[in-house]
C-alpha positions as CSV (number, residue, x, y, z in Angstrom):
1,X,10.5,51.9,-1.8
2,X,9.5,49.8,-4.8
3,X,5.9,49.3,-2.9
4,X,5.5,53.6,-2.7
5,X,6.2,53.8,-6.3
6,X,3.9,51.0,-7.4
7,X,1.3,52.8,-5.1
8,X,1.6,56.0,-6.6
9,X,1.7,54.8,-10.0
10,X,-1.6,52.2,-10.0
11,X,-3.2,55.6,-8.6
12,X,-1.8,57.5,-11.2
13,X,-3.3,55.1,-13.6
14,X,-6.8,55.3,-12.5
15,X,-7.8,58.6,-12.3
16,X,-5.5,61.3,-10.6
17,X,-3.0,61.8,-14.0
18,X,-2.5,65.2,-12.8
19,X,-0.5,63.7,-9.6
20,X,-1.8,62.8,-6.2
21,X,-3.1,65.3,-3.5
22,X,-1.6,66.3,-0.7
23,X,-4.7,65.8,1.7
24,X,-8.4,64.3,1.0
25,X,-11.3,64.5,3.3
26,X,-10.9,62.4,6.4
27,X,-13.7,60.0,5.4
28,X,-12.1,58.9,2.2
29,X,-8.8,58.8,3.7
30,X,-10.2,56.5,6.6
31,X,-12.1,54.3,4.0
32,X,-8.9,54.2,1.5
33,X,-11.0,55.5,-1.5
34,X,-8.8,57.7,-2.3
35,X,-5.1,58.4,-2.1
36,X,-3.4,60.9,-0.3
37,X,0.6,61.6,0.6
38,X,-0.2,62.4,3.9
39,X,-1.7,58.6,3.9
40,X,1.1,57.1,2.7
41,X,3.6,59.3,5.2
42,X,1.6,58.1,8.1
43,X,1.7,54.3,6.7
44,X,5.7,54.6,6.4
45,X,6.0,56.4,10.0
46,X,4.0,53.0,11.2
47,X,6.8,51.6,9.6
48,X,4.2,49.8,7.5
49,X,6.4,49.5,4.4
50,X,4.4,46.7,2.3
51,X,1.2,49.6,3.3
52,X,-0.8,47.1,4.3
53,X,-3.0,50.0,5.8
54,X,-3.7,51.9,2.5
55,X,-5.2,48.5,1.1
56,X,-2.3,47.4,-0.4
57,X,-2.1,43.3,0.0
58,X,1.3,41.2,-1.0
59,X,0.7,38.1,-3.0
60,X,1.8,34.6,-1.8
61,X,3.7,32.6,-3.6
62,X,2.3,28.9,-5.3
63,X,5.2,27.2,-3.0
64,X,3.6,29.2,0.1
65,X,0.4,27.4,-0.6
66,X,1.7,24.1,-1.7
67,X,3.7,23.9,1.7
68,X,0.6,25.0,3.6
69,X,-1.7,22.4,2.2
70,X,1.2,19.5,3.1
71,X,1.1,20.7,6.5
72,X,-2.3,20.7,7.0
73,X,-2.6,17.0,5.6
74,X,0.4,16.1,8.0
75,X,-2.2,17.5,10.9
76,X,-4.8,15.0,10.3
77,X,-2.7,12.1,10.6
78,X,-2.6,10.4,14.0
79,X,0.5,9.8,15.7
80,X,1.8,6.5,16.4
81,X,3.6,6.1,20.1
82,X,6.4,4.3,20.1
83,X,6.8,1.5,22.6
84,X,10.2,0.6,24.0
């Protein structure tokens, strides 16, 4: 829900103060330059709710990256059989 409401409001920002429309061409739709309630009702009946579709792209956090970069390091080393 908090993801709708940030859409709708950095939209809001830019250039539709009025409100956003109900429908937009097709083309702008399909190239997400311009937003739309029918867009973002057909991103939630995906069941897309982060609305990855309309553009929208979630941060990872520093620990995400910190963990990735350990793991990748880990990859490179070579095993070392044990004997018995």
């Amino acid at each position: 829900m908090e993801t709708i409401l940030n859409y709708i409001s950095k939209w809001e920002k830019r250039c539709y103060t009025e409100g956003i429309p109900e429908e937009i061409p097709l083309r702008l739709e399909q190239l997400n330059k311009a937003p739309s309630y029918k867009a973002l009702v057909k991103a939630i009946l995906k069941n897309d709710m982060n609305l990855k579709t309309l553009g929208n792209t979630i941060k990872k956090p520093n620990s995400y990256h910190e963990l990735k970069r350990i793991e990748l390091n880990n990859r490179n080393k070579p095993t070392q059989l044990k004997l018995f």
